[in-house]
C-alpha positions in Angstrom: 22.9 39.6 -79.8 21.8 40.6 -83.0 24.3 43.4 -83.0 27.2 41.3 -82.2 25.9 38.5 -85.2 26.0 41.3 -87.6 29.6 42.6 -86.5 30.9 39.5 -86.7 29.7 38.6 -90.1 30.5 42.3 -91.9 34.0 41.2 -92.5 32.8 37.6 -93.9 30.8 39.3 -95.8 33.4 41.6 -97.0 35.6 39.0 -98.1 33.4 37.3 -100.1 32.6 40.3 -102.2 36.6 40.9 -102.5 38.2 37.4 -101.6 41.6 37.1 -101.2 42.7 33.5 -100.3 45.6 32.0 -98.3 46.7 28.1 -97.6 48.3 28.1 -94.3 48.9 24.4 -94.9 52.4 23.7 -94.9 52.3 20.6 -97.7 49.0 21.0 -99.8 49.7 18.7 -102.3 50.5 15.8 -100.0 46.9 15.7 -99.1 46.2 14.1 -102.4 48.5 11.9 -102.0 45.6 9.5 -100.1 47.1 6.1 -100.7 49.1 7.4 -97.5 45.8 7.1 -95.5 45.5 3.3 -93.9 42.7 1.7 -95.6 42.4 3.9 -98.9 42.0 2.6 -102.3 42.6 6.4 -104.4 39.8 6.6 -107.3 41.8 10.3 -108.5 40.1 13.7 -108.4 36.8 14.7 -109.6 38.6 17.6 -111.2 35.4 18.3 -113.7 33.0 19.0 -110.6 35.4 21.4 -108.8 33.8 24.9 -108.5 36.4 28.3 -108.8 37.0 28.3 -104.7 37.7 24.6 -104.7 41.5 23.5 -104.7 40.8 19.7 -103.9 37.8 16.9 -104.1 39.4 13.4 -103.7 37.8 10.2 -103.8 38.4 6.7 -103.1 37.5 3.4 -101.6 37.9 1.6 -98.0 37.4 -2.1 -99.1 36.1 -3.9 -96.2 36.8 -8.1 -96.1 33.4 -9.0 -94.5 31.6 -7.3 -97.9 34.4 -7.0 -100.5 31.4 -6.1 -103.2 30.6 -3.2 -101.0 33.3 -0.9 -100.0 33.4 2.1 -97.8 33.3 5.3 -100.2 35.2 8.1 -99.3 35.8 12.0 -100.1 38.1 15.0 -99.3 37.0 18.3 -100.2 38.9 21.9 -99.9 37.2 24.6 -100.1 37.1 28.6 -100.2 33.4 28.2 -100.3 32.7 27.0 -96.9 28.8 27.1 -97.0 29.3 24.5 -99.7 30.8 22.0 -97.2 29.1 22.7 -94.2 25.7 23.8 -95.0 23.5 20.0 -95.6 26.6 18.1 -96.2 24.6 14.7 -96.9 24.1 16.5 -100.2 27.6 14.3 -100.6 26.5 11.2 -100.8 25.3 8.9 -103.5 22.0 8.2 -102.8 19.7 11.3 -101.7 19.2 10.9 -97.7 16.2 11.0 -95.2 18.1 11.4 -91.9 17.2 10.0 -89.6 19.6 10.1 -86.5 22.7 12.8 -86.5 24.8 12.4 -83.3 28.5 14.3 -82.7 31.2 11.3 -81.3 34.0 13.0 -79.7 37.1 10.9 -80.0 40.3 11.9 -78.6 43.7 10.2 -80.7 47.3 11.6 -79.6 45.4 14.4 -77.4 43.7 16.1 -80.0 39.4 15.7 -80.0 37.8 14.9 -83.1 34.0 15.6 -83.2 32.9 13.1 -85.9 29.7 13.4 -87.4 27.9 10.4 -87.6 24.1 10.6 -90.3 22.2 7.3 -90.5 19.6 6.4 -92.7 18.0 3.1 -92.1 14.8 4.2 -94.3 17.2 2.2 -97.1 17.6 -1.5 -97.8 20.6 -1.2 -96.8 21.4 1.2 -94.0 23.5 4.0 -95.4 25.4 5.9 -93.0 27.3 8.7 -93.1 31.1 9.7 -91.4 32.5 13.2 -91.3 35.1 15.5 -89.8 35.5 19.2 -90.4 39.0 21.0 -90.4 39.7 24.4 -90.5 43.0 26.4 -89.9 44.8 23.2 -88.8 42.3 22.4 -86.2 39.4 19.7 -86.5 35.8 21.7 -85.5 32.9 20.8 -84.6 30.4 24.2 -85.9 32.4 25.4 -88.8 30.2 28.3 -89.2 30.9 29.2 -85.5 34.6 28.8 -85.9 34.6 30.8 -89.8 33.0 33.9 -87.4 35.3 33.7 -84.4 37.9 33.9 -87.3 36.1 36.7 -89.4 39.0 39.6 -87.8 42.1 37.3 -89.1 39.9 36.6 -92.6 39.3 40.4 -93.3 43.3 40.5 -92.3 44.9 37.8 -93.6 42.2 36.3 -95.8 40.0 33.1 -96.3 41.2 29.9 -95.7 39.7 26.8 -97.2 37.2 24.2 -94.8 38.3 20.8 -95.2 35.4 18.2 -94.8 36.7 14.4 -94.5 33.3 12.2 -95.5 33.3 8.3 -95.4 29.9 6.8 -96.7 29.1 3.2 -96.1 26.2 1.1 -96.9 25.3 -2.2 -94.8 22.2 -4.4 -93.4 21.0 -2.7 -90.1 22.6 -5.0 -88.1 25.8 -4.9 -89.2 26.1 -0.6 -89.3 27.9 -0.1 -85.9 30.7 -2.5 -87.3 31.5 -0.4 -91.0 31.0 2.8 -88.5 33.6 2.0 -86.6 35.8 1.5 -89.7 34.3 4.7 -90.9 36.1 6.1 -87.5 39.1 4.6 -87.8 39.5 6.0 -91.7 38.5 9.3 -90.5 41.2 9.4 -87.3 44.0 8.4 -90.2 43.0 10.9 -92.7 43.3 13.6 -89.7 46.6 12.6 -89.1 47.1 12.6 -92.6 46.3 16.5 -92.8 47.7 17.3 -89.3 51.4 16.2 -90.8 50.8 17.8 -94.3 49.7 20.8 -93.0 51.6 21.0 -89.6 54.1 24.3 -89.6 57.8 24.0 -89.3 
């Protein structure tokens, strides 16, 4: 096992010590164009935090008419620098996070499964939740470290693609935390469709 671990990481790690980089999205540019998402109010780019392997960091709001002083927050990151997305992604959010329930909700729209990631932390007055999907090479995943391995052969190849992480936060009284998830959802299922279209291939 141990073996095979290391064989499959020799060309990630190759890669990263001489990167080459290649967008297989089709449309790049339209996925800052997040207006197009239902729901989104755009805030722009936080174009002074981007690192050297980041080619996208959007942000914006999901107003919400039951708490119009408290909208949904919401962020789409690209990245050559996977580990940065995927490794303790509620480094995100606002507020610093004690976890305390992390559950996968598999939802299927137009016959394609998104595993949404769902972080709660009712420690807070109010709850603060977190929503997020992973895309990689067109496709949403579940593990992207699993997928960025099964793909190390076509990296050392072809070269890195970037990780897309989609990331609502929302903040709300306990009670009312099922209801801005499910908005959370429904943000995250548009923005997927957003990327599937920008990015599909002629």
């Amino acid at each position: 096992m141990a073996a095979a671990l290391a064989l499959g990481l020799a060309p990630v790690a190759m890669s990263s010590l001489h990167p080459r980089f290649r967008d297989a999205c089709r449309n790049p540019a339209a996925l800052q164009a997040t207006s197009l998402i239902d729901g989104s109010r755009p805030l722009g780019e936080r174009l002074e935090e981007r690192g050297p392997r980041d080619i996208q960091w959007s942000e914006g709001e999901i107003p919400l008419a039951r708490q119009p002083a408290q909208p949904l927050h919401f962020q789409i990151l690209r990245s050559y620098d996977a580990r940065k997305l995927y490794e303790h992604t509620v480094r995100f959010a606002s507020v610093k996070l004690e976890p305390e329930e992390h559950e996968v909700l598999r939802l299927t729209s137009k016959g394609v499964e998104l595993p949404i990631h769902l972080v709660r932390d009712h420690t807070r007055s109010p709850s603060v939740v977190l929503a997020y999907l992973f895309a990689y090479r067109g496709r949403p995943v579940a593990r992207p470290l699993l997928a960025l391995l099964k793909d190390a052969p076509r990296q050392l190849l072809h070269g890195s693609a970037p990780l897309t992480l989609f990331l609502v936060e929302a903040k709300a009284p306990h009670r009312r935390t099922a209801a801005v998830e499910a908005v959370a959802e429904h943000w995250l299922v548009a923005a997927w469709h957003q990327y599937r279209t920008a990015c599909a291939q002629p």
